[in-house]
N, CA, C and O atoms as a printed pandas DataFrame, in Angstrom:
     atom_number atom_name residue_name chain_id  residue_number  x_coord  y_coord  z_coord
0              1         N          UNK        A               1   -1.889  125.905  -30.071
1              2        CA          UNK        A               1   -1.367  125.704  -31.412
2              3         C          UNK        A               1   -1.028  127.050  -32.029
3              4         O          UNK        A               1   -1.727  128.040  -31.811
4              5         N          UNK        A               2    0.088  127.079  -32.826
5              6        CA          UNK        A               2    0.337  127.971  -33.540
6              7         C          UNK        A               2    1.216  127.981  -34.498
7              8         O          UNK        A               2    2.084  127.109  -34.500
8              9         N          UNK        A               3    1.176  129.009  -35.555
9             10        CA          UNK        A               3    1.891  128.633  -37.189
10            11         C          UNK        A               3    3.174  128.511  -36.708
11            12         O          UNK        A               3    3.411  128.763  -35.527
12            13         N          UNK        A               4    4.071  128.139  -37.508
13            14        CA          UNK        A               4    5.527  128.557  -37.327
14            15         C          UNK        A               4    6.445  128.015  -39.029
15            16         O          UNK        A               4    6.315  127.030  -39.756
16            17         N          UNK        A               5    7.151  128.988  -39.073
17            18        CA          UNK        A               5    7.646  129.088  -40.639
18            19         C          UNK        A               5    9.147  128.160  -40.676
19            20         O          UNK        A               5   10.262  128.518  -40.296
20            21         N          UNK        A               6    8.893  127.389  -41.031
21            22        CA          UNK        A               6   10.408  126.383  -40.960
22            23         C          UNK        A               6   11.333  126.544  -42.193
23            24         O          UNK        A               6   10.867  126.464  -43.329
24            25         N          UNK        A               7   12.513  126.747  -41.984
25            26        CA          UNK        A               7   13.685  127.091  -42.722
26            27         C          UNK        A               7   14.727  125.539  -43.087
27            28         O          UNK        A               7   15.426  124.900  -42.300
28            29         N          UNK        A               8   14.496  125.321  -44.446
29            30        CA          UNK        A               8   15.427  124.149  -44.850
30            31         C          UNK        A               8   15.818  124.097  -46.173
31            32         O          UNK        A               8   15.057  124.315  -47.116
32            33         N          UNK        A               9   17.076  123.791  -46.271
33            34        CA          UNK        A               9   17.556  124.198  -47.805
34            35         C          UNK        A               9   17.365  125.285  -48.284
35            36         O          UNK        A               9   17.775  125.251  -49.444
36            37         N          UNK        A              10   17.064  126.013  -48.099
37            38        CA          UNK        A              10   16.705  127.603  -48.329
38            39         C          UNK        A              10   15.430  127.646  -48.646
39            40         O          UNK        A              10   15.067  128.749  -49.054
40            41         N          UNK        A              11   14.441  126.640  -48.588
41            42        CA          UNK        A              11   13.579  127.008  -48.393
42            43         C          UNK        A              11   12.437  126.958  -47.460
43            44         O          UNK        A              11   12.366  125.879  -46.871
44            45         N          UNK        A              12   11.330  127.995  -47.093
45            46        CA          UNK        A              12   10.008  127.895  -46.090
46            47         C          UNK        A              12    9.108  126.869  -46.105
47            48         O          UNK        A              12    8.816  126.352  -47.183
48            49         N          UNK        A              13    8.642  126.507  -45.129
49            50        CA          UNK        A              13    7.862  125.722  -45.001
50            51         C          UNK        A              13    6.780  126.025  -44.008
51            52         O          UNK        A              13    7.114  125.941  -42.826
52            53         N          UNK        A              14    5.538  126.363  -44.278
53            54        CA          UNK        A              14    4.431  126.572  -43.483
54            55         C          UNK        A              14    3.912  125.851  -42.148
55            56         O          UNK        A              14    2.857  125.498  -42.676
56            57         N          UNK        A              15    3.803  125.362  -40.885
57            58        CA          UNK        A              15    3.324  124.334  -40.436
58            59         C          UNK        A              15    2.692  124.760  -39.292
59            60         O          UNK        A              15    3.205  125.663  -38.630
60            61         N          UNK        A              16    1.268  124.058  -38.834
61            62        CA          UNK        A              16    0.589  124.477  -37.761
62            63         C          UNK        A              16    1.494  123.237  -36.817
63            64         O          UNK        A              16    1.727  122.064  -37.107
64            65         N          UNK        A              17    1.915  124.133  -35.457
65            66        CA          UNK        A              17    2.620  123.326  -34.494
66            67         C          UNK        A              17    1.870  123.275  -32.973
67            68         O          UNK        A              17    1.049  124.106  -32.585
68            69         N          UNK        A              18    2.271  122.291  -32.330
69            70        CA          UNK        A              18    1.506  122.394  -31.204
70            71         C          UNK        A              18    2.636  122.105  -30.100
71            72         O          UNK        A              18    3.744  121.594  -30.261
72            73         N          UNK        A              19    2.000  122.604  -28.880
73            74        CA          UNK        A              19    3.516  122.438  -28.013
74            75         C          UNK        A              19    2.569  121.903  -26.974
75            76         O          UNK        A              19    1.368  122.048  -26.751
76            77         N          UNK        A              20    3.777  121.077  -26.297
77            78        CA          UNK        A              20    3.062  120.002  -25.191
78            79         C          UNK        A              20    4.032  119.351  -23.863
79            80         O          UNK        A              20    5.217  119.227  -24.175
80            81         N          UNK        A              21    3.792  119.057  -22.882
81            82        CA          UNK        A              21    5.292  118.620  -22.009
82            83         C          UNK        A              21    4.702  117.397  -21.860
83            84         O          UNK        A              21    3.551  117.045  -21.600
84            85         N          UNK        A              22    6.040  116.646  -22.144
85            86        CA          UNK        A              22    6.243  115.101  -22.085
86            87         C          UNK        A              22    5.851  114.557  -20.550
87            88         O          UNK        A              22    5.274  115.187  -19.663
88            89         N          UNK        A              23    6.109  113.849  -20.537
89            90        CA          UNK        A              23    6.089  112.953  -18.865
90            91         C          UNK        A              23    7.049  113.144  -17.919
91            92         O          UNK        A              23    6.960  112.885  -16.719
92            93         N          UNK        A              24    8.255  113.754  -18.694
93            94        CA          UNK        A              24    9.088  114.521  -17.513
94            95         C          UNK        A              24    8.990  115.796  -17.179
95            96         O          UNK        A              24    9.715  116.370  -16.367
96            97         N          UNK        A              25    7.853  116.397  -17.959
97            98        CA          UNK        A              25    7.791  117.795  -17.230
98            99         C          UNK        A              25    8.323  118.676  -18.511
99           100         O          UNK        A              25    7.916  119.828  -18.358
100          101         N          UNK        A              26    8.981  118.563  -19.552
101          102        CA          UNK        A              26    9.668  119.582  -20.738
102          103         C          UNK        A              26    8.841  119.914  -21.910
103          104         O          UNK        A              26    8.229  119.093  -22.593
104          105         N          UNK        A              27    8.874  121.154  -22.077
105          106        CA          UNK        A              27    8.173  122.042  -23.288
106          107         C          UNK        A              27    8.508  120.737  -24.308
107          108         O          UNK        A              27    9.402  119.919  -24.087
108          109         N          UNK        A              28    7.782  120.721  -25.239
109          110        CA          UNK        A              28    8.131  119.841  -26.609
110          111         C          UNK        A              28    7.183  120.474  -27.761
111          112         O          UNK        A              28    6.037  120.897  -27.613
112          113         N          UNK        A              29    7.763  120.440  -28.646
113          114        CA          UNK        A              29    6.482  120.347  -29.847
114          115         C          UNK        A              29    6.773  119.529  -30.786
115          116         O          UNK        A              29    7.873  119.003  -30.946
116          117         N          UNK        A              30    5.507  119.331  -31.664
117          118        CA          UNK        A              30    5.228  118.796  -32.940
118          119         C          UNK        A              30    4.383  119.022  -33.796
119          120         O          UNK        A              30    3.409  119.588  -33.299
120          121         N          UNK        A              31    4.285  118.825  -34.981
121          122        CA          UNK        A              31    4.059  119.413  -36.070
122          123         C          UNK        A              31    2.720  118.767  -36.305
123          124         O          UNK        A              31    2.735  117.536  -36.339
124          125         N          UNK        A              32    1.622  119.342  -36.464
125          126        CA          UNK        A              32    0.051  118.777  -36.463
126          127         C          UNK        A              32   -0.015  118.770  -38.038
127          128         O          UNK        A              32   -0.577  117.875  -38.669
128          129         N          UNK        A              33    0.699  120.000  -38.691
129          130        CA          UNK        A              33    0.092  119.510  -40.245
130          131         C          UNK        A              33    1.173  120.446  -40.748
131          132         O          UNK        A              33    1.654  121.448  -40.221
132          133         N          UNK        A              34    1.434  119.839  -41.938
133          134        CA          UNK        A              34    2.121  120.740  -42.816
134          135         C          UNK        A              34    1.385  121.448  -43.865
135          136         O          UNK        A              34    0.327  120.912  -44.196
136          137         N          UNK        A              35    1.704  122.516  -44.452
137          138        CA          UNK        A              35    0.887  123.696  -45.193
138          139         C          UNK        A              35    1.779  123.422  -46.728
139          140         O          UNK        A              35    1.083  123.072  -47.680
140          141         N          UNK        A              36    2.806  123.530  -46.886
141          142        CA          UNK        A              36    3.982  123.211  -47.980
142          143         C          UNK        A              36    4.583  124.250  -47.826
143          144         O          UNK        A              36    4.742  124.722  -46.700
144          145         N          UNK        A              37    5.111  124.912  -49.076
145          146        CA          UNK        A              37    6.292  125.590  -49.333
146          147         C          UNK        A              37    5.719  126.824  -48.721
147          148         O          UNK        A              37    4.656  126.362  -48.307
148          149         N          UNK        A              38    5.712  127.880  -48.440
149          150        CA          UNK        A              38    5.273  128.985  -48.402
150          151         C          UNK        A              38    5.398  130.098  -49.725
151          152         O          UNK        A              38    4.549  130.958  -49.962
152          153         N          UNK        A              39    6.685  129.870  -50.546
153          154        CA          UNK        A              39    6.417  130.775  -51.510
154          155         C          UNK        A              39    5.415  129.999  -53.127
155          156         O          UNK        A              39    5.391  130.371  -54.300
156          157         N          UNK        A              40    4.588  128.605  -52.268
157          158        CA          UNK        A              40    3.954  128.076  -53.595
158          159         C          UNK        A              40    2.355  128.128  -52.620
159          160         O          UNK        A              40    1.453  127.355  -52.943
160          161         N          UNK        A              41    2.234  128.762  -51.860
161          162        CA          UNK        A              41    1.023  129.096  -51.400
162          163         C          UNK        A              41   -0.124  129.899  -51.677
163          164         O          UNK        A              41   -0.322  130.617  -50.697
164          165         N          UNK        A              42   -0.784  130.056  -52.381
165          166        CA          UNK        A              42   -1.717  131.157  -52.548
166          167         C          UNK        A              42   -2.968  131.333  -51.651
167          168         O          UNK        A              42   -3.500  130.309  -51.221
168          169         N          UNK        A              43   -3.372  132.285  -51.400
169          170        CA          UNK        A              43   -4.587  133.157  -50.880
170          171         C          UNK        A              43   -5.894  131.825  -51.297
171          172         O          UNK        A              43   -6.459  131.195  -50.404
172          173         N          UNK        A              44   -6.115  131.656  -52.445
173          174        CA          UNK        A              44   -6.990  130.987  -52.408
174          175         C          UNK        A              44   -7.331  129.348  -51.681
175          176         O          UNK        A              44   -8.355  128.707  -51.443
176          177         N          UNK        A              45   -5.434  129.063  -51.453
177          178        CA          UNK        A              45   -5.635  127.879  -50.973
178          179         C          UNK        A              45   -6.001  127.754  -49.285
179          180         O          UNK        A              45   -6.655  126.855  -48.756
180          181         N          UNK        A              46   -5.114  129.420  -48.351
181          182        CA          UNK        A              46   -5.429  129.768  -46.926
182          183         C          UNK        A              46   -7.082  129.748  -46.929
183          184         O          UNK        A              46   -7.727  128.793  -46.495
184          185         N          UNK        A              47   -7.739  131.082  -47.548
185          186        CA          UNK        A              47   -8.654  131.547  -47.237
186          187         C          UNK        A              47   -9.701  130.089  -46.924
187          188         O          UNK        A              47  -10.188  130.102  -45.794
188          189         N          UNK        A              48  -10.010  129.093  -47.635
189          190        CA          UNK        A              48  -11.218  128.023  -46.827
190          191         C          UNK        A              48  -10.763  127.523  -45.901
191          192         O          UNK        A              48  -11.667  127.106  -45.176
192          193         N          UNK        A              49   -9.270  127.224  -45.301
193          194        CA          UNK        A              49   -9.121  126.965  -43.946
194          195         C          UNK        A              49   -9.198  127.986  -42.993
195          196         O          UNK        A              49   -9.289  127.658  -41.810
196          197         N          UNK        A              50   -9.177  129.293  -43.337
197          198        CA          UNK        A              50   -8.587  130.221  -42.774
198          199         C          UNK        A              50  -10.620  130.666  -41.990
199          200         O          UNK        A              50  -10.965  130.809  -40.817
200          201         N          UNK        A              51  -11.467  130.745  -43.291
201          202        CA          UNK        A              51  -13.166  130.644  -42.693
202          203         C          UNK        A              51  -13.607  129.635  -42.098
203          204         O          UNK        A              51  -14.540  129.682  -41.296
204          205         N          UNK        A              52  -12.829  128.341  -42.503
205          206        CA          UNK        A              52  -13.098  126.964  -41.279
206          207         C          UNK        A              52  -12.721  127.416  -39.890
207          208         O          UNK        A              52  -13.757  127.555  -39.241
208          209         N          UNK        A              53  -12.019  127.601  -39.424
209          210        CA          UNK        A              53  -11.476  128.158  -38.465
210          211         C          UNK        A              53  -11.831  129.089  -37.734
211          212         O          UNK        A              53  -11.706  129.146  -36.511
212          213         N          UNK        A              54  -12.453  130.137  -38.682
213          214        CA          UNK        A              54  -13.587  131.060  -37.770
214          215         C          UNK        A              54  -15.311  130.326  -37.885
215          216         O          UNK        A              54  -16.022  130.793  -36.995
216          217         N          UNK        A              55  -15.652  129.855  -38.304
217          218        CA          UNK        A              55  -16.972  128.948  -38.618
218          219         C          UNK        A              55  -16.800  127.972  -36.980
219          220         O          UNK        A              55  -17.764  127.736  -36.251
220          221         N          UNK        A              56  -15.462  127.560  -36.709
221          222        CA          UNK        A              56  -15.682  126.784  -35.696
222          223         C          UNK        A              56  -15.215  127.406  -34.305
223          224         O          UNK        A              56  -15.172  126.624  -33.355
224          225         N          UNK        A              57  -14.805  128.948  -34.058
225          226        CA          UNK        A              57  -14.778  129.804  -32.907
226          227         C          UNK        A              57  -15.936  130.099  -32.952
227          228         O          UNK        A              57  -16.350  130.324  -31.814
228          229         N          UNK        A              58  -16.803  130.233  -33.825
229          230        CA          UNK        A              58  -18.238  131.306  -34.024
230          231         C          UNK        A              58  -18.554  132.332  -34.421
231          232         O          UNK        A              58  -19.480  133.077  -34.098
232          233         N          UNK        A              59  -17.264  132.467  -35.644
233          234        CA          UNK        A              59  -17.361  133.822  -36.452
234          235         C          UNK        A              59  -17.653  133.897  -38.007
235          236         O          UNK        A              59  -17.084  133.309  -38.927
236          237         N          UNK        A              60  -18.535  134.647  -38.026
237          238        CA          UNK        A              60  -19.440  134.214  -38.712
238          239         C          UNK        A              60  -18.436  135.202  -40.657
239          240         O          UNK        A              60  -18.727  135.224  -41.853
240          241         N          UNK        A              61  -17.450  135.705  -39.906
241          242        CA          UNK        A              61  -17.250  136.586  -41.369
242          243         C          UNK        A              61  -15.534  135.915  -41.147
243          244         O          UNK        A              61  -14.992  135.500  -40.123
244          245         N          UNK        A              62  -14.945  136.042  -42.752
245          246        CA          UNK        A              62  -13.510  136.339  -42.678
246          247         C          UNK        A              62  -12.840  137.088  -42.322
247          248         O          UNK        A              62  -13.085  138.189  -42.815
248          249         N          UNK        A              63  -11.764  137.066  -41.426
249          250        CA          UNK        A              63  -11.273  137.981  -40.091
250          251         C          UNK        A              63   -9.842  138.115  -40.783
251          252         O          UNK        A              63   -8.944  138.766  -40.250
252          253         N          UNK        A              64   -9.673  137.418  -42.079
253          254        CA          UNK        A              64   -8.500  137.386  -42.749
254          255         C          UNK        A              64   -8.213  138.846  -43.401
255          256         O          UNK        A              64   -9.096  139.303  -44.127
256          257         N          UNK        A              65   -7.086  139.570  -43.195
257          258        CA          UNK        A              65   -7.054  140.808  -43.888
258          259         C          UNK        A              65   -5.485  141.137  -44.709
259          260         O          UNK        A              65   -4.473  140.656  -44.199
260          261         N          UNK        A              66   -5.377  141.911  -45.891
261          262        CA          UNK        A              66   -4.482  142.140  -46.571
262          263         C          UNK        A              66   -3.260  142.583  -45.919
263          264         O          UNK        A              66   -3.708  143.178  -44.939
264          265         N          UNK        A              67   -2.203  142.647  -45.868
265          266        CA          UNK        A              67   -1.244  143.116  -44.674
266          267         C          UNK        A              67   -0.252  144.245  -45.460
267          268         O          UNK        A              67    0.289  143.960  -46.528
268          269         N          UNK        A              68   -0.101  145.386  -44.889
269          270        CA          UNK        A              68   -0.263  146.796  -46.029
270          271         C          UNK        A              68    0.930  146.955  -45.190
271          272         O          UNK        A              68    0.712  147.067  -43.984
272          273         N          UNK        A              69    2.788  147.004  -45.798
273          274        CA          UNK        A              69    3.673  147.643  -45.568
274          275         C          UNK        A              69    3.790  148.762  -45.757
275          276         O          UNK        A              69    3.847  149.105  -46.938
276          277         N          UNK        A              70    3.875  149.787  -44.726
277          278        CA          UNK        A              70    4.433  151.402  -44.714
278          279         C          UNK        A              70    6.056  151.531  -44.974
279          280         O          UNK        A              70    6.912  150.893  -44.362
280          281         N          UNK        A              71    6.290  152.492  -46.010
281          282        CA          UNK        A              71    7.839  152.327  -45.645
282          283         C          UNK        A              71    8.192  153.051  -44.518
283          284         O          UNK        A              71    7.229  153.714  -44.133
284          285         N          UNK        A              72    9.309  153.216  -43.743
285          286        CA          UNK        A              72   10.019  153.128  -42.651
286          287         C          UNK        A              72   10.361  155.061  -43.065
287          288         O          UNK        A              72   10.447  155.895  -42.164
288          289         N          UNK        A              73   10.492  155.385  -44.442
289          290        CA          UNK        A              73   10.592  156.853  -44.550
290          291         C          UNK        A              73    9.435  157.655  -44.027
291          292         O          UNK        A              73    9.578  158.877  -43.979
292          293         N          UNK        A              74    8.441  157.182  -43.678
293          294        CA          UNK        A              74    7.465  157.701  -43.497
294          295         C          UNK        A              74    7.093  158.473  -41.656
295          296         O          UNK        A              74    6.452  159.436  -41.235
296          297         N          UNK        A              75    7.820  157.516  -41.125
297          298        CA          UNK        A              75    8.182  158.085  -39.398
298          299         C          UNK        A              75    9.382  158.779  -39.523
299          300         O          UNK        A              75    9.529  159.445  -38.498
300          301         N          UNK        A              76   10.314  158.940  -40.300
301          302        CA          UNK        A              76   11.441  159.924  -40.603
302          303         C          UNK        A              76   11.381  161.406  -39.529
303          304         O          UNK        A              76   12.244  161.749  -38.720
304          305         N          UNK        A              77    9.878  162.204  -39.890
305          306        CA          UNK        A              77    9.870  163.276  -38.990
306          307         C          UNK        A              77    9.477  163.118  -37.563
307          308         O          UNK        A              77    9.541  164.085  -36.804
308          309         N          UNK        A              78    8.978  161.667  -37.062
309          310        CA          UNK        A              78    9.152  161.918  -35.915
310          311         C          UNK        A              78   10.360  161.981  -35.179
311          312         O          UNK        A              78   10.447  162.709  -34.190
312          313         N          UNK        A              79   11.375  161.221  -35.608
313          314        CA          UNK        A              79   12.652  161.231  -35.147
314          315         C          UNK        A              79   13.627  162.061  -35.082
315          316         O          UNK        A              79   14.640  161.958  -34.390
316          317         N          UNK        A              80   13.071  163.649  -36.454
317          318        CA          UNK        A              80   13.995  164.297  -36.396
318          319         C          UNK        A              80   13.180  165.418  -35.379
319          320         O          UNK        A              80   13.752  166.450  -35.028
320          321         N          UNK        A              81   11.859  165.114  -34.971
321          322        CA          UNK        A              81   11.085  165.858  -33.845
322          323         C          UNK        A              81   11.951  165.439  -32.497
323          324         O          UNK        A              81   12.575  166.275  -31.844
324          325         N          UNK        A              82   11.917  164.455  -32.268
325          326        CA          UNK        A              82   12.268  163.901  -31.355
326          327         C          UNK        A              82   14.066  164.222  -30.853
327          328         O          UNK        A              82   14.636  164.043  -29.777
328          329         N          UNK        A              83   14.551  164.754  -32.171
329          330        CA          UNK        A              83   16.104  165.065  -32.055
330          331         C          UNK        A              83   16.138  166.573  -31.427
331          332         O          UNK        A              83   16.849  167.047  -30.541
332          333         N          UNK        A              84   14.963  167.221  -32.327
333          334        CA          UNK        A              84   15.449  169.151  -32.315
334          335         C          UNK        A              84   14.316  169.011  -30.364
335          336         O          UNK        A              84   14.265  170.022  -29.663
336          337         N          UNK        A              85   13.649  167.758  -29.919
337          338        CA          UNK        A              85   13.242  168.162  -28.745
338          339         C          UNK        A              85   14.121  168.324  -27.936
339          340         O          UNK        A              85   14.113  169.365  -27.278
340          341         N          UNK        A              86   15.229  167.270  -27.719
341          342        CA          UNK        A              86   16.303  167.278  -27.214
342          343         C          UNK        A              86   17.428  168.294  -27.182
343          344         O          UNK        A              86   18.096  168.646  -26.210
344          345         N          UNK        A              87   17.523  168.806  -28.797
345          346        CA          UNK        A              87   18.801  169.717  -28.751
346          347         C          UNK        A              87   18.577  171.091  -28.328
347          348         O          UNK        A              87   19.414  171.918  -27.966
348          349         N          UNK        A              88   16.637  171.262  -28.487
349          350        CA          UNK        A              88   16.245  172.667  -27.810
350          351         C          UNK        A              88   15.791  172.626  -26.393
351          352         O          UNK        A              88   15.073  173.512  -25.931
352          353         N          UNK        A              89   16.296  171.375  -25.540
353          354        CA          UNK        A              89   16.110  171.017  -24.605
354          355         C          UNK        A              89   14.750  171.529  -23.610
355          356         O          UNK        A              89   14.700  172.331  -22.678
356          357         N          UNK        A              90   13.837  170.792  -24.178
357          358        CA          UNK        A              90   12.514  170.946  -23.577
358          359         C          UNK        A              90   12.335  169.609  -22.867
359          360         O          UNK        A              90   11.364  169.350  -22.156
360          361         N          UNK        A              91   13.740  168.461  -23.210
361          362        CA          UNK        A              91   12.919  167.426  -22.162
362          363         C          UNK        A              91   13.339  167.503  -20.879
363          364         O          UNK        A              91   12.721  167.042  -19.919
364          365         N          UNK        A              92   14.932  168.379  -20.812
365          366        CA          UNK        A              92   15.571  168.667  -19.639
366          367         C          UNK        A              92   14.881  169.669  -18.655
367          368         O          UNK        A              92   14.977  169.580  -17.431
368          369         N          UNK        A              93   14.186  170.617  -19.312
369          370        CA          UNK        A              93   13.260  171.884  -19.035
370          371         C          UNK        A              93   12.044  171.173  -18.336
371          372         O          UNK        A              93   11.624  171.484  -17.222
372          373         N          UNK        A              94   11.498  170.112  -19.186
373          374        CA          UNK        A              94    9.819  169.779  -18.166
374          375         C          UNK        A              94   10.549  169.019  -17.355
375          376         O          UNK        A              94   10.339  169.564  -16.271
376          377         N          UNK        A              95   11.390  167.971  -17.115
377          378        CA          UNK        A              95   12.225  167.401  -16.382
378          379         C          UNK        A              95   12.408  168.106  -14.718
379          380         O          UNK        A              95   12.002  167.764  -13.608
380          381         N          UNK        A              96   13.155  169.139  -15.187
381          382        CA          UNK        A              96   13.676  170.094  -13.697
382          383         C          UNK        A              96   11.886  170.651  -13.319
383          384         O          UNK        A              96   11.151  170.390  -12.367
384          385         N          UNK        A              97   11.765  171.155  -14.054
385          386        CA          UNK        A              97    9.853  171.705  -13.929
386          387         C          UNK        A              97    9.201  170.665  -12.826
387          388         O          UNK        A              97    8.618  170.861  -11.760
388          389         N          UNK        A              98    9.480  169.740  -13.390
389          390        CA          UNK        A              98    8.296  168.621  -12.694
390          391         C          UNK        A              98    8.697  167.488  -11.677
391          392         O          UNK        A              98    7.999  166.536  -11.328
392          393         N          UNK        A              99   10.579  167.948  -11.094
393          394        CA          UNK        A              99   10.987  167.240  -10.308
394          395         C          UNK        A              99   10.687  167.241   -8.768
395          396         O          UNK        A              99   10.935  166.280   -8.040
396          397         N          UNK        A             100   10.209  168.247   -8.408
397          398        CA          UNK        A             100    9.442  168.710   -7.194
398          399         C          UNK        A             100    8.182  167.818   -6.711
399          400         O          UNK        A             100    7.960  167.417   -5.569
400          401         N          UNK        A             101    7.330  167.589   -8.010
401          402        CA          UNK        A             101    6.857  166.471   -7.654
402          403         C          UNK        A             101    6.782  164.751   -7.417
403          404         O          UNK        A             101    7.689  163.966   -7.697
404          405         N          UNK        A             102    5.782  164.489   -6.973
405          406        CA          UNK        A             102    5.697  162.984   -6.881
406          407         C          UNK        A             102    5.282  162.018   -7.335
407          408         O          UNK        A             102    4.947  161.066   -6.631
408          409         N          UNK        A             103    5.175  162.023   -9.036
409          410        CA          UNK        A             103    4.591  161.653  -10.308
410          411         C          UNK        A             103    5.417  160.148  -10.394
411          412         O          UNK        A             103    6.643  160.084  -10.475
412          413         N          UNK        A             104    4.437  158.849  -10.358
413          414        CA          UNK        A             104    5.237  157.534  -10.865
414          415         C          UNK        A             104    5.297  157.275  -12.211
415          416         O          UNK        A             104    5.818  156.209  -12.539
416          417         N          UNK        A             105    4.696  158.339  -13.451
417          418        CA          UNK        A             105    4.576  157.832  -14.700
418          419         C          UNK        A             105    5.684  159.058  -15.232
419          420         O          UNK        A             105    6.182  159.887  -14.470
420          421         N          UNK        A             106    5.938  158.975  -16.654
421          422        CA          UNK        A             106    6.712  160.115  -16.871
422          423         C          UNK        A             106    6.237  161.008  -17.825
423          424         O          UNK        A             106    6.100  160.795  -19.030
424          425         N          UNK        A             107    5.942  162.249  -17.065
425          426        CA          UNK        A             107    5.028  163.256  -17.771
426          427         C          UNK        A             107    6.055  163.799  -19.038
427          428         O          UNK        A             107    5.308  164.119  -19.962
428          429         N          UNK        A             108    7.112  163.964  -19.324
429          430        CA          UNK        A             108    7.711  164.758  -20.505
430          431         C          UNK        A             108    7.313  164.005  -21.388
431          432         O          UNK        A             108    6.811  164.583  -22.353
432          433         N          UNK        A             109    7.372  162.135  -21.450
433          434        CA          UNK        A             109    7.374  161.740  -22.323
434          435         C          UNK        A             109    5.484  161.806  -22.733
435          436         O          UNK        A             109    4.996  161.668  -23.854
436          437         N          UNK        A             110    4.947  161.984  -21.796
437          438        CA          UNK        A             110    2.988  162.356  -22.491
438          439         C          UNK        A             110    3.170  163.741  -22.785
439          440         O          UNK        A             110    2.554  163.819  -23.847
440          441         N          UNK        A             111    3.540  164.709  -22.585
441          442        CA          UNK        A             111    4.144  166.058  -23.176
442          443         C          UNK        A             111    4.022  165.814  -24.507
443          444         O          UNK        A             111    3.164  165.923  -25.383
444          445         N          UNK        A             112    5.528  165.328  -24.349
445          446        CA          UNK        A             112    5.845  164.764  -25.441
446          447         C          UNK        A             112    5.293  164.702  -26.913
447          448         O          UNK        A             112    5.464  165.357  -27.942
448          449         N          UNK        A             113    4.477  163.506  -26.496
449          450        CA          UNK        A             113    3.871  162.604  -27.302
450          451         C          UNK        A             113    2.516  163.763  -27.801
451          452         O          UNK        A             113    2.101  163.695  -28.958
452          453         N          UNK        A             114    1.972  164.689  -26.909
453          454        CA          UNK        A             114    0.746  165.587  -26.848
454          455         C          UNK        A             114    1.027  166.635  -27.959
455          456         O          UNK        A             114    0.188  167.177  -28.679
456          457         N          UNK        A             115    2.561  166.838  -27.957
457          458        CA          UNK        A             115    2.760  167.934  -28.746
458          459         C          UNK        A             115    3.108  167.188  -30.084
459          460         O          UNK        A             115    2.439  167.467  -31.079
460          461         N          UNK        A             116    4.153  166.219  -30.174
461          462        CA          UNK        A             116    4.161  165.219  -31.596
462          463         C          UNK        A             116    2.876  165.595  -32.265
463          464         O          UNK        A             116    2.837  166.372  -33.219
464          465         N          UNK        A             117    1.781  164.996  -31.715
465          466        CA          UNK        A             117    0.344  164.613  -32.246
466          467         C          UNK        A             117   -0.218  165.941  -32.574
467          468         O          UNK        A             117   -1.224  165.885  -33.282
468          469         N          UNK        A             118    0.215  167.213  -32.207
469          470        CA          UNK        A             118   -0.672  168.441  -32.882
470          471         C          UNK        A             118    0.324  168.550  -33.628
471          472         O          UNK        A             118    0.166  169.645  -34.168
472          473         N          UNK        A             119    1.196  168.132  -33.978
473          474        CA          UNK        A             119    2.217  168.684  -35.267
474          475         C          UNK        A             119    2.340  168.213  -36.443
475          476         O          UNK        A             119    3.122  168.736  -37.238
């Protein structure tokens, strides 16, 4: 089972769905319950299904958490890291460096990533 957000008339609709194959063998689903609108939903009405639900896996706390958007300006400098790596060509440099060997993973890009992270 799992949620899925249904689109009609322009508006959402919440619904726990379940998927199942018929007698000939084909994916199918159907709709176990409806939730309503999604933008007439509040927190208070999720959260007691949301602790039912862990009460009956065996968890004993709410696993429910606030969901915190970063804006997208905020990775800005990795990308312009990721540009001046290229144009001062250090990926072409560990590249030729490390073609001699017989490495199946790709070391510039853990380089890479080693030097991002002290910067």
């Amino acid at each position: 089972m799992y949620t899925r957000i249904s689109k009609t008339g322009g508006r959402q609709y919440l619904q726990l769905v379940e998927s199942f194959r018929n007698d000939s063998g084909k994916v199918r689903t159907r709709v176990v319950a409806n939730f309503g609108r999604l933008d007439q939903i509040t927190h208070e009405q999720l959260d007691p299904l949301i602790n039912g639900l862990n009460r009956a896996v065996g968890r004993a706390h709410n696993t429910s958490s606030e969901v915190i958007q970063e804006p997208g300006l905020r990775f800005g400098d990795v990308f312009a890291l990721h540009k001046l790596w290229r144009d001062i060509g250090i990926d072409t440099a560990l590249k030729r460096a490390m073609r001699s060997s017989r490495r199946e993973i790709d070391a510039e890009a853990l380089v890479r990533a080693m030097v991002f992270n002290r910067l």
